[in-house]
C-alpha atoms as a printed R data frame, in Angstrom:
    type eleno elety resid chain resno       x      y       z
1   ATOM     1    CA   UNK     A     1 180.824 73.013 244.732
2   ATOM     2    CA   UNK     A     2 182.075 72.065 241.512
3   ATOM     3    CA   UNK     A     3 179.386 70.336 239.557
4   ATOM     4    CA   UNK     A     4 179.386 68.432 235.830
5   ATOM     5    CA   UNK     A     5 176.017 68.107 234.212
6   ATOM     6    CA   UNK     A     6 176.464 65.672 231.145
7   ATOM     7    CA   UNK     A     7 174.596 66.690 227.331
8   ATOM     8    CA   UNK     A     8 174.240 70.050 226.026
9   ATOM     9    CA   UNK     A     9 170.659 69.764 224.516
10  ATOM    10    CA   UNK     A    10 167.584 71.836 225.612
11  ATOM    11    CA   UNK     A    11 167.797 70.197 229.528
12  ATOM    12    CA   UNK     A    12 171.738 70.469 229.674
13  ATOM    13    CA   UNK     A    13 172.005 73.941 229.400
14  ATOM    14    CA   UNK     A    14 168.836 74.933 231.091
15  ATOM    15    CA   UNK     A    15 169.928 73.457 234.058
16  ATOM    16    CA   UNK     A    16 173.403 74.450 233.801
17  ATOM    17    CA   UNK     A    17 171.993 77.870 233.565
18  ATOM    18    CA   UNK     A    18 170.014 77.476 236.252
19  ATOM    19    CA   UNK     A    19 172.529 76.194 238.396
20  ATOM    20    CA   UNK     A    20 175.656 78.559 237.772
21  ATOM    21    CA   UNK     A    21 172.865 81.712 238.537
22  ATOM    22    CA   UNK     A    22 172.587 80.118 242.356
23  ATOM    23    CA   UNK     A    23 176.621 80.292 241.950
24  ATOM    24    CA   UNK     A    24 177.480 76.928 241.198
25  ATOM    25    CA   UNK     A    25 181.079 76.045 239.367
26  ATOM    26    CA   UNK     A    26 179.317 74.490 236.406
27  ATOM    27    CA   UNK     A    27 181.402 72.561 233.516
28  ATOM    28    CA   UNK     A    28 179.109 71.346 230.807
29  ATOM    29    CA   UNK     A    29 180.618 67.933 228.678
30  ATOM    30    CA   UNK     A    30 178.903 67.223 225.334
31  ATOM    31    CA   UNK     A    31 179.696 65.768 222.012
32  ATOM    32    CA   UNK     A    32 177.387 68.502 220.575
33  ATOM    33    CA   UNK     A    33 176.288 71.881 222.121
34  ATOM    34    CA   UNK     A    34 173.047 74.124 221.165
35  ATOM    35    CA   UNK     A    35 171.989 73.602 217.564
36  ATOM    36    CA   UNK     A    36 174.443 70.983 217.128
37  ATOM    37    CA   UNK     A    37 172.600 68.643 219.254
38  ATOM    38    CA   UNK     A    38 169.018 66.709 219.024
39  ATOM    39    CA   UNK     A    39 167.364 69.439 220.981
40  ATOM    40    CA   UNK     A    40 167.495 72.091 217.361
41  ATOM    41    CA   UNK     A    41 164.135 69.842 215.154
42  ATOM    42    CA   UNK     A    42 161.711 70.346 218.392
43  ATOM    43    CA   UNK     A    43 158.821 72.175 217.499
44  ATOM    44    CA   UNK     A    44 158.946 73.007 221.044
45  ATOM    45    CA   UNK     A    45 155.432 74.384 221.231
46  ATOM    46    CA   UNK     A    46 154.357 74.080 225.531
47  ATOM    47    CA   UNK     A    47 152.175 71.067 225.952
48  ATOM    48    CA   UNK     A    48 151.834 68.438 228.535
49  ATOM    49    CA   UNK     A    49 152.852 65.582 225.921
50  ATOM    50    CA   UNK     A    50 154.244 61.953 226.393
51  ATOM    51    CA   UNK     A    51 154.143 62.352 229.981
52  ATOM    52    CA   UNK     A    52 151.584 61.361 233.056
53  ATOM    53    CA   UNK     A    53 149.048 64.381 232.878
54  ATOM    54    CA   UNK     A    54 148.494 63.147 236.325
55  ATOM    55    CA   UNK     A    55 151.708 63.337 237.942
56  ATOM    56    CA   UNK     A    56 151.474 66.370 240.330
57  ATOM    57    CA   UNK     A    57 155.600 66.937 239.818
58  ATOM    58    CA   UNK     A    58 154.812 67.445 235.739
59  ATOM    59    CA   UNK     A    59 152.209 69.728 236.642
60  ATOM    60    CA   UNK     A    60 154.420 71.633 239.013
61  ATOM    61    CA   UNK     A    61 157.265 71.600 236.627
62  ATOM    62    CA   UNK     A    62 155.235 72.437 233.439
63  ATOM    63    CA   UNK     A    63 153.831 75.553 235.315
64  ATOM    64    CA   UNK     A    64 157.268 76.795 236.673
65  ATOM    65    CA   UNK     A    65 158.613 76.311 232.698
66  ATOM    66    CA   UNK     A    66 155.948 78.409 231.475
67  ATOM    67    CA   UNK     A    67 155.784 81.227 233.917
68  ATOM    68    CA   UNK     A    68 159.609 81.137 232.783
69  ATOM    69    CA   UNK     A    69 158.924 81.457 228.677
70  ATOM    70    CA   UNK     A    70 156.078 84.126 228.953
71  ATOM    71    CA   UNK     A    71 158.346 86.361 230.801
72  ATOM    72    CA   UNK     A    72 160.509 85.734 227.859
73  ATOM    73    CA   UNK     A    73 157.925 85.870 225.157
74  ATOM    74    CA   UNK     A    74 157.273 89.216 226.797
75  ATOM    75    CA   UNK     A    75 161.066 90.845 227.455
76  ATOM    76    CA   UNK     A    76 163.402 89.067 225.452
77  ATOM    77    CA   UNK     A    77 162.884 88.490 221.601
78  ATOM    78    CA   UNK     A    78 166.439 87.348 221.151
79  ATOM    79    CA   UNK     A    79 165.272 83.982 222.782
80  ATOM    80    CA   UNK     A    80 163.132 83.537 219.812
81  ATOM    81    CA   UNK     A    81 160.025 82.750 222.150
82  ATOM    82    CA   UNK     A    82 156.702 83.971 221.229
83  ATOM    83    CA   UNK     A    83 153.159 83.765 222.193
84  ATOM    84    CA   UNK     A    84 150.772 81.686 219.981
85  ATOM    85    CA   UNK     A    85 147.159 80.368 219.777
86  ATOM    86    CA   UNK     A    86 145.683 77.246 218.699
87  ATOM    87    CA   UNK     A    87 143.060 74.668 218.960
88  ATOM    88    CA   UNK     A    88 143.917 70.590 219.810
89  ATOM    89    CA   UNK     A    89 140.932 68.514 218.129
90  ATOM    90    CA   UNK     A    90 140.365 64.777 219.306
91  ATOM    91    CA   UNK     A    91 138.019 62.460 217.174
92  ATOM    92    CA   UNK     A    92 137.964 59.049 218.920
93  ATOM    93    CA   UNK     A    93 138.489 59.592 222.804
94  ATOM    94    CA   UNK     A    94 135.108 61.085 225.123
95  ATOM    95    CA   UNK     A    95 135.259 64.896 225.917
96  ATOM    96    CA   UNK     A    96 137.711 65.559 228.901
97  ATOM    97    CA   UNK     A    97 139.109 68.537 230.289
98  ATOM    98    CA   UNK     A    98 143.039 68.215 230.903
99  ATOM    99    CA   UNK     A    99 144.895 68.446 234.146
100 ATOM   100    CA   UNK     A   100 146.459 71.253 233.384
101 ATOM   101    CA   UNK     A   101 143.867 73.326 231.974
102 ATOM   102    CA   UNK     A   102 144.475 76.257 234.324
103 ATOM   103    CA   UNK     A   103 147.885 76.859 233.745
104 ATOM   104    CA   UNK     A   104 148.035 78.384 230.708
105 ATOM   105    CA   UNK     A   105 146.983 81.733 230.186
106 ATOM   106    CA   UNK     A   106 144.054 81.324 228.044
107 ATOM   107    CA   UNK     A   107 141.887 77.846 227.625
108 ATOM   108    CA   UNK     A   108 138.655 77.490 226.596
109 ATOM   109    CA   UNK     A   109 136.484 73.804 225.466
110 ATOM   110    CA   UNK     A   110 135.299 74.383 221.907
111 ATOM   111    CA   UNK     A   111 131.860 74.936 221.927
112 ATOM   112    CA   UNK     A   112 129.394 72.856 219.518
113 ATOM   113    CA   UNK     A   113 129.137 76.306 217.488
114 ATOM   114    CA   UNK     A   114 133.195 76.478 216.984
115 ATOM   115    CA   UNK     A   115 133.169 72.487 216.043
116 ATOM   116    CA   UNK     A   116 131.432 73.275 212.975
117 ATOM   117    CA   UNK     A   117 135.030 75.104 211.654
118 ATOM   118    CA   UNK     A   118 136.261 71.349 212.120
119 ATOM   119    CA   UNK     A   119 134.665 68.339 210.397
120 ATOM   120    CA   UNK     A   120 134.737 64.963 211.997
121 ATOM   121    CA   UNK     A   121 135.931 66.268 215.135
122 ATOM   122    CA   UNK     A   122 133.898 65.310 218.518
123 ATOM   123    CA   UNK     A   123 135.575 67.348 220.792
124 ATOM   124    CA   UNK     A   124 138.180 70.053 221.389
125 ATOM   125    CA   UNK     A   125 140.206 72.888 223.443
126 ATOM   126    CA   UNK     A   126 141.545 76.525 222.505
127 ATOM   127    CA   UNK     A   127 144.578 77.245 224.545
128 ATOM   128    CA   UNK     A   128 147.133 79.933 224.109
129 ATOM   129    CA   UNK     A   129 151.043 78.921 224.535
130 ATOM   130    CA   UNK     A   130 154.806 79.624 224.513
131 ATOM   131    CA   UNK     A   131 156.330 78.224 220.709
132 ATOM   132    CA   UNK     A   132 160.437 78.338 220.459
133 ATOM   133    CA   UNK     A   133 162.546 78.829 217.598
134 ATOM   134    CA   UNK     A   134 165.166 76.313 218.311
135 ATOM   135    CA   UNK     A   135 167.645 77.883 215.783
136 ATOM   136    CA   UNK     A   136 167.038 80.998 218.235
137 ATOM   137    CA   UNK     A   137 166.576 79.488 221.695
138 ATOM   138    CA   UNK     A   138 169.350 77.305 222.055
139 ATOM   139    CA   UNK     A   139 172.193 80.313 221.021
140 ATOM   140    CA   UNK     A   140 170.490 81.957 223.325
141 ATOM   141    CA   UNK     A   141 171.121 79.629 226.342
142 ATOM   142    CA   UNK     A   142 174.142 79.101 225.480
143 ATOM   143    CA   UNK     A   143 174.839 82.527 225.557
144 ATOM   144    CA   UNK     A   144 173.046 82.371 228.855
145 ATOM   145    CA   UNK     A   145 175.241 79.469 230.631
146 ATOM   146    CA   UNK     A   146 178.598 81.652 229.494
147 ATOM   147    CA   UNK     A   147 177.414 84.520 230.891
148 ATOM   148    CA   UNK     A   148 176.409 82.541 234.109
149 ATOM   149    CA   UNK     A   149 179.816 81.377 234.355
150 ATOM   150    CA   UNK     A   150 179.194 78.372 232.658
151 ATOM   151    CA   UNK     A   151 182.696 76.322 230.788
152 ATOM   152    CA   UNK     A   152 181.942 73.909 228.095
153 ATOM   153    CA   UNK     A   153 184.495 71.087 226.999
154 ATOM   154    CA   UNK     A   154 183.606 68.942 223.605
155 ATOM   155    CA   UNK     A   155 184.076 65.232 224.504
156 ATOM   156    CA   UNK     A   156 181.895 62.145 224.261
157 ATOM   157    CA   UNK     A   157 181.391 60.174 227.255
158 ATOM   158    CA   UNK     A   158 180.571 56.712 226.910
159 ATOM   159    CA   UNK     A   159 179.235 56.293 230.312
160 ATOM   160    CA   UNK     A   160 179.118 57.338 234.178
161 ATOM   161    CA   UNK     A   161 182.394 55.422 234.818
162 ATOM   162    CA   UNK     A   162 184.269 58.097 232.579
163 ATOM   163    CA   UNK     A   163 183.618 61.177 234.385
164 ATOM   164    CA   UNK     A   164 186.953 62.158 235.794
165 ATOM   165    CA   UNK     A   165 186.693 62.613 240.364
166 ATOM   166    CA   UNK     A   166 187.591 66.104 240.080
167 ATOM   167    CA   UNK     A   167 183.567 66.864 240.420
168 ATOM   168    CA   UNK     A   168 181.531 67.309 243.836
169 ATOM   169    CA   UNK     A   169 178.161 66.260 242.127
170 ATOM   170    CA   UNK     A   170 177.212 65.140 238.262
171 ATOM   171    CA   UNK     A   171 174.029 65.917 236.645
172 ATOM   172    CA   UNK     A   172 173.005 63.760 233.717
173 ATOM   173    CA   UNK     A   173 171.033 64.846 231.406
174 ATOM   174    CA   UNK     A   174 171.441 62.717 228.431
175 ATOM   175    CA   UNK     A   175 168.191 62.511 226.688
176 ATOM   176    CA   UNK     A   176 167.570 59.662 224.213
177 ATOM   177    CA   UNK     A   177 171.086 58.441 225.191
178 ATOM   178    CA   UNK     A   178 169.950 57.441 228.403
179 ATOM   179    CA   UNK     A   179 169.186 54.305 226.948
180 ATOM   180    CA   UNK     A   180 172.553 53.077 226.668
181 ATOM   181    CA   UNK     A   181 175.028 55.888 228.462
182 ATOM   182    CA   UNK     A   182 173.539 54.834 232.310
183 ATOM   183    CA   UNK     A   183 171.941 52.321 230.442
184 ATOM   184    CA   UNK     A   184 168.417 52.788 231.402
185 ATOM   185    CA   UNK     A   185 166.731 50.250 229.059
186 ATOM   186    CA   UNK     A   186 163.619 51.682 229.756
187 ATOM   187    CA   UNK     A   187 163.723 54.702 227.537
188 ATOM   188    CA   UNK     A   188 162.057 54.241 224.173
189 ATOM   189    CA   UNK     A   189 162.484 56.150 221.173
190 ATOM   190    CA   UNK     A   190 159.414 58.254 219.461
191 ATOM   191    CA   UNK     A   191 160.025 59.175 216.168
192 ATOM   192    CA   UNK     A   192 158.885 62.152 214.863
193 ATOM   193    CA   UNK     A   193 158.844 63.084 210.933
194 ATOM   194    CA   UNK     A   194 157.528 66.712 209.829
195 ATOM   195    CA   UNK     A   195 158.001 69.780 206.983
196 ATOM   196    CA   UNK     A   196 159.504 72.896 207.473
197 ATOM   197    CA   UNK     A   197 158.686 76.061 205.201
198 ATOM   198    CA   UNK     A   198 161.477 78.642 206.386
199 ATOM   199    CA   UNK     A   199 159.788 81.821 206.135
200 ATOM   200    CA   UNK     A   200 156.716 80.773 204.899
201 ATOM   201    CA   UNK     A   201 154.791 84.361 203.980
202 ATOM   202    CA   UNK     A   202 151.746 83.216 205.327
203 ATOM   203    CA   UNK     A   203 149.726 83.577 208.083
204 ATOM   204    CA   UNK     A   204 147.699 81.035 210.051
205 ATOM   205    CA   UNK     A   205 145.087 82.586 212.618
206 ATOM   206    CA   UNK     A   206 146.364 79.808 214.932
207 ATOM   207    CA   UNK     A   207 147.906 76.584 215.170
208 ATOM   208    CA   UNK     A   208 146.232 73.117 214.444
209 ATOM   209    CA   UNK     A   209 146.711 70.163 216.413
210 ATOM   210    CA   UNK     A   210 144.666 67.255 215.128
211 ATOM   211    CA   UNK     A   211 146.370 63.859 216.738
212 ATOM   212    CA   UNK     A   212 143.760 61.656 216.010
213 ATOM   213    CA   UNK     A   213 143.549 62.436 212.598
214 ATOM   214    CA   UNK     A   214 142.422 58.851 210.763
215 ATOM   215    CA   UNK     A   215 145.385 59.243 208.280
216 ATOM   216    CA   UNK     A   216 147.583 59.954 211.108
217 ATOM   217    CA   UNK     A   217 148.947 62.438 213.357
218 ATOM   218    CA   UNK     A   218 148.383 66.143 211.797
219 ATOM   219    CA   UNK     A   219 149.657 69.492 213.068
220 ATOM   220    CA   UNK     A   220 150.509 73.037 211.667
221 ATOM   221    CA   UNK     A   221 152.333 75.776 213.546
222 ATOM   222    CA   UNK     A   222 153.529 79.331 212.439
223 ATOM   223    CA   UNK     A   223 156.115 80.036 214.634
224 ATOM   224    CA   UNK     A   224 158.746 82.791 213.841
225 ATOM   225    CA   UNK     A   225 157.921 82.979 210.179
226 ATOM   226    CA   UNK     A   226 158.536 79.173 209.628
227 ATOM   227    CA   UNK     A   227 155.848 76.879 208.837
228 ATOM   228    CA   UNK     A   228 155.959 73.565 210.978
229 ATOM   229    CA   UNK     A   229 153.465 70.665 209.249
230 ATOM   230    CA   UNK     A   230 153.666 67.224 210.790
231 ATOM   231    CA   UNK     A   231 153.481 64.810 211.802
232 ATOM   232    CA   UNK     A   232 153.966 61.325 213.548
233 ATOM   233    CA   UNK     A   233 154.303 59.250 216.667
234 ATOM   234    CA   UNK     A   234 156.285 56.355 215.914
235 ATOM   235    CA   UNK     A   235 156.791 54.414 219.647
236 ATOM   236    CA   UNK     A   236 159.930 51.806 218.662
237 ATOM   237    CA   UNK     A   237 161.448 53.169 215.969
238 ATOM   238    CA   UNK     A   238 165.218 54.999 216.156
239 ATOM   239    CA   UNK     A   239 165.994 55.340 212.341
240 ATOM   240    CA   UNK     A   240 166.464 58.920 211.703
241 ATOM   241    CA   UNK     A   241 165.333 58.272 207.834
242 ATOM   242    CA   UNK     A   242 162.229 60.510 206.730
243 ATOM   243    CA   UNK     A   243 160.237 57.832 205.149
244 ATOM   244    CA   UNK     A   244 156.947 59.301 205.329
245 ATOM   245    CA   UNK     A   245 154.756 61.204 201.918
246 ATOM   246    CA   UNK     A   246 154.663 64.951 202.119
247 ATOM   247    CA   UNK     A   247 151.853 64.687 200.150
248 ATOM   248    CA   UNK     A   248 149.905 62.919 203.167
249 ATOM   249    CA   UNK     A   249 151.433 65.310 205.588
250 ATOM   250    CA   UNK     A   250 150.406 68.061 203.552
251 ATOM   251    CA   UNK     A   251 147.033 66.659 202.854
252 ATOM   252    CA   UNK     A   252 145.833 66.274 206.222
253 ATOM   253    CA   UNK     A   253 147.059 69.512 207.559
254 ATOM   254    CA   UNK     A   254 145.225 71.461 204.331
255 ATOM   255    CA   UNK     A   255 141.655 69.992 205.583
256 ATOM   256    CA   UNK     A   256 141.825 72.940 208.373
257 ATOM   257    CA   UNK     A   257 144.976 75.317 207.010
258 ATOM   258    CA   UNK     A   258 144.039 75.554 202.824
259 ATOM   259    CA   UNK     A   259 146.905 77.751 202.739
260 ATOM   260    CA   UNK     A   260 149.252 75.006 202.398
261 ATOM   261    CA   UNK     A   261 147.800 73.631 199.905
262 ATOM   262    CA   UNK     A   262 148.849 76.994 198.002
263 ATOM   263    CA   UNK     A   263 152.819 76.182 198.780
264 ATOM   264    CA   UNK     A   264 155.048 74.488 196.611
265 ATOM   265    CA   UNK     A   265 155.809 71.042 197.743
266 ATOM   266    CA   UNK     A   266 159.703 71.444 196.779
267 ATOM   267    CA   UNK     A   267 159.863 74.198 199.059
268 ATOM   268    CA   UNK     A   268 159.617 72.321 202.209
269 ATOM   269    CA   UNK     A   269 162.185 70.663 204.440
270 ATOM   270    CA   UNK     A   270 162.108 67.230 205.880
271 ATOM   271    CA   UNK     A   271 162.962 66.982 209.316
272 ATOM   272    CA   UNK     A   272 163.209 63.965 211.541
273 ATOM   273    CA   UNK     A   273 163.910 63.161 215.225
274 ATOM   274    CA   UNK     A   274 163.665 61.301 218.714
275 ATOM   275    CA   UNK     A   275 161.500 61.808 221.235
276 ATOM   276    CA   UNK     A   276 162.540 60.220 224.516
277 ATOM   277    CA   UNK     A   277 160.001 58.781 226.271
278 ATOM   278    CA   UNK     A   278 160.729 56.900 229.694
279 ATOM   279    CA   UNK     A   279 156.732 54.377 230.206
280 ATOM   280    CA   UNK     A   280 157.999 55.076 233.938
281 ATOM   281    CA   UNK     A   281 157.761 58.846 233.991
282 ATOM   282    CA   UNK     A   282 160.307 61.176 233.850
283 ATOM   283    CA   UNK     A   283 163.300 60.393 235.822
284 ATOM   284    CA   UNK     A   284 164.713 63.200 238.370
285 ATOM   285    CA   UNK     A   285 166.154 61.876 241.074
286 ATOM   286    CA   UNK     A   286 169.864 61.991 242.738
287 ATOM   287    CA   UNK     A   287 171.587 58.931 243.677
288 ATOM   288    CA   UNK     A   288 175.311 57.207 243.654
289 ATOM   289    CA   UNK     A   289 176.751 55.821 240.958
290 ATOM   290    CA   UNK     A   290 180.235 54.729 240.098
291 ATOM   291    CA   UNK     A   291 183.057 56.807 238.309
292 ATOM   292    CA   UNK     A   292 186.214 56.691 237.672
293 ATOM   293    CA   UNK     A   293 187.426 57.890 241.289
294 ATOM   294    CA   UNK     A   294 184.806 55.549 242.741
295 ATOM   295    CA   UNK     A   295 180.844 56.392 244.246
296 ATOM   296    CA   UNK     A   296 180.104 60.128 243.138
297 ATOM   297    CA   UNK     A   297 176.608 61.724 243.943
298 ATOM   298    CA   UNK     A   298 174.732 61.807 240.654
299 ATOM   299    CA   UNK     A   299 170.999 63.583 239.998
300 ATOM   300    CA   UNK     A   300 169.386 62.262 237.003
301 ATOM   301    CA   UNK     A   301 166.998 64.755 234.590
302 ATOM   302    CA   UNK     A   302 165.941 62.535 231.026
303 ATOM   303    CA   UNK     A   303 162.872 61.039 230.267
304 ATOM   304    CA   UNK     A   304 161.010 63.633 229.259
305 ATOM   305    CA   UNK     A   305 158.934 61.856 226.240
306 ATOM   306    CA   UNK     A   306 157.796 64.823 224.202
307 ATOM   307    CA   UNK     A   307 156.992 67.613 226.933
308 ATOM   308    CA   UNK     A   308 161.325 68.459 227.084
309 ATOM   309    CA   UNK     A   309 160.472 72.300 225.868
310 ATOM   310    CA   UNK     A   310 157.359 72.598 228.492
311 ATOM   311    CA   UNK     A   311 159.247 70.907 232.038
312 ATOM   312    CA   UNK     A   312 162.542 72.463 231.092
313 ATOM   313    CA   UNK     A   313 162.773 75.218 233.792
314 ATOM   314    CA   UNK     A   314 160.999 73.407 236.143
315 ATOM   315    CA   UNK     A   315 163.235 70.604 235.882
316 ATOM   316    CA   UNK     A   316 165.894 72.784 235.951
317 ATOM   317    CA   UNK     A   317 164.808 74.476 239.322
318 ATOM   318    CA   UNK     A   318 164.494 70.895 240.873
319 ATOM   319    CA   UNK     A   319 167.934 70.053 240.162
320 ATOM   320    CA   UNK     A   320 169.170 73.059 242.090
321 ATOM   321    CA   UNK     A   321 166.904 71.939 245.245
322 ATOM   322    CA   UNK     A   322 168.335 68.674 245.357
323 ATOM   323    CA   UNK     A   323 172.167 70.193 244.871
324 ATOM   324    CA   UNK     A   324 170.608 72.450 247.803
325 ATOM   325    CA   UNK     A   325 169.368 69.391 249.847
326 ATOM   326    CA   UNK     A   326 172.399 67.322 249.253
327 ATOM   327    CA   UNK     A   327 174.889 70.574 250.232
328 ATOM   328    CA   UNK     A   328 173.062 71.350 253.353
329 ATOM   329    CA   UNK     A   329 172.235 68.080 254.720
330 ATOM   330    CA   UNK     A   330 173.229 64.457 254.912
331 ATOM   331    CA   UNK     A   331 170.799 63.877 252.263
332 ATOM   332    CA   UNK     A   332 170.617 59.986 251.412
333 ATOM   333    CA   UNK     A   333 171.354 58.638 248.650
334 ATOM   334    CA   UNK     A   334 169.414 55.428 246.740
């Protein structure tokens, strides 16, 4: 079965991957491949973020992703995956334990002893996760999707109706340019703005995640050497301008990680992007749509608001069931 799946971000080539390993004749299309594409300014740290924490499929897909980085974490350091710890503090909302508090390896609730370390903070988790270096990671599946028997070809599509008939089945997975390549109108931009120290000499005892920060959104990760301070959650907004004040950035993050406060503000990088959040959930389904040699099966994967790093694999591994379902069975189509 000859199969196309459409963008070469972080989804693309995971499922591409995933697919041409089950033996699959897999042809990726993209405009930009790897680093080249929106995928490279993720922090990609694992979290269940800007999707429904509720939605048994995330859970099963966030869990199947991270089984799939540890291994990597643990056998592979040319994927640039590692290990880390942090805390996540919340200052507003009542105390909760997440949905998916038992997948990761380690979690723990902050006790009222630990909340001392963090003023005006109510309530808050320790978890230990799976961090990226996209600079690393993506080369790396790339590398992965050749040596799976993966071909690439550079060309923009402008929509569905381009993709040539010479394809069985066509897997889109077209991140923020859902919104006007299927269209799906639903998909909103959320802009995120953060600093980047390239090896940054320091070291944090674990990563800081402080959303509800009164100044805004705050965060610092370590991860590969690199300091990562952010950040924000801008729901609307598709200008890929850094308009925010390091300063601030800086500020807020320094409350709970002085070291930055140590680090010359010239130093750091600003770095901007889209997240592509879909208020519907994340859309993987397969259906028909037209191309240029008429009705073609086509499985949708996009949507996946901020959580693209932590579903990836899972994602992945339900596109090949539904190639599966739709090669061994008369499997309808909506």
């Amino acid at each position: 079965m000859g199969i196309l799946v459409i963008g070469a971000g972080l989804s693309g080539l995971t499922t591409a991957t995933t697919l041409a390993r089950q033996g699959y004749d897999v042809t990726v299309i993209a405009e930009k491949v790897g680093v080249d594409s929106a995928s490279v300014i993720a922090t990609a740290i694992w979290h269940v973020y800007l999707v429904d924490p509720d939605d048994k499929r995330i859970l099963d897909w966030s869990s199947r992703t991270l089984e799939v980085l540890l291994h990597l974490a643990a056998t592979d350091t040319k994927s640039g995956v590692e290990l880390i710890e942090g805390v996540e503090l919340f200052r507003n909302s009542e105390e909760a334990l997440p949905t998916w508090f038992d997948i990761p390896p380690k979690f723990s609730m902050l006790t009222l002893e630990e909340l001392q370390d963090y003023p005006g903070v109510k309530w808050g988790y320790f978890v230990s996760a799976p961090v990226a270096n996209m600079e690393k990671y993506l080369p790396w599946l790339v590398d992965e999707a050749k040596k799976s028997g993966v071909t690439f070809q550079s060309k923009k599509l402008a929509s569905l109706e381009d993709v040539d008939p010479i394809y069985d089945l066509v897997v889109s997975c077209t991140g923020i340019e859902s919104q006007s390549f299927l269209p799906d109108k639903t998909v909103v931009p959320v802009r995120g703005q953060y600093l980047m120290l390239r090896n940054a000499g320091i070291e944090l005892e674990r990563y800081i995640g402080d959303d509800d920060h009164p100044e805004g959104m705050s965060y610092a990760i370590l991860r590969d050497g690199d300091l990562l301070v952010g950040g924000t959650e801008e729901f609307g907004v598709a200008k890929l301008e850094f308009d925010q004040t390091p300063d601030a950035i800086l500020s807020r993050a320094a409350k709970f990680a002085p070291e930055i406060s140590q680090i010359d503000p010239r130093k750091w990088e600003k770095v901007v992007g889209l997240r592509p959040f879909r208020p519907g959930g994340v859309c993987l389904e397969m259906t028909s749509r037209m191309t240029k040699g008429g009705s073609m099966p086509v499985i949708f994967n996009y949507g996946h608001g901020g959580s693209g790093f932590s579903l990836s694999w899972g994602c992945a591994e339900e596109v090949l069931h539904l190639v599966q379902s739709f090669e061994t069975s008369t499997m309808p189509l909506r």
